[in-house]
C-alpha positions, 0 to 999 in steps of 0.5 A: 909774269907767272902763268896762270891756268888759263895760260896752260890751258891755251898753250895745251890747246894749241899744242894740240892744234899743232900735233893734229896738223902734223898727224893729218900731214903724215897720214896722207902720203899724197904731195898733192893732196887736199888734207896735206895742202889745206887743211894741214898748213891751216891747223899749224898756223892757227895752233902756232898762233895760239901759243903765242897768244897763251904766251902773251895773254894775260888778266886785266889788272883790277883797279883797286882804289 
């Protein structure tokens, strides 16, 4: 099953999502802080689940008859 460059694109997307969430949780140095609390664990989940989405996904095959 290649990828195709809606795969890639997912993928880069989430990657990013990920790489926004560490950067958010490293610039506040608070422990108990809203950003590194909330906001950081959100933005990690939901760029993980993006990657496992871009990994799964593919096109519908077209029935051709």
């Amino acid at each position: 099953m290649p990828f195709e460059s809606r795969n890639y694109a997912l993928m880069v997307a989430g990657l990013v999502v990920v790489g926004i969430g560490y950067a958010i949780m490293a610039a506040e140095q608070e422990l108990d802080g809203f950003l590194s609390l909330y906001v950081s664990p959100i933005l990690l989940m939901a760029g993980y689940l993006e990657i496992i989405y871009a990994i799964v996904w593919r096109p519908k095959d077209v029935a051709t008859d």
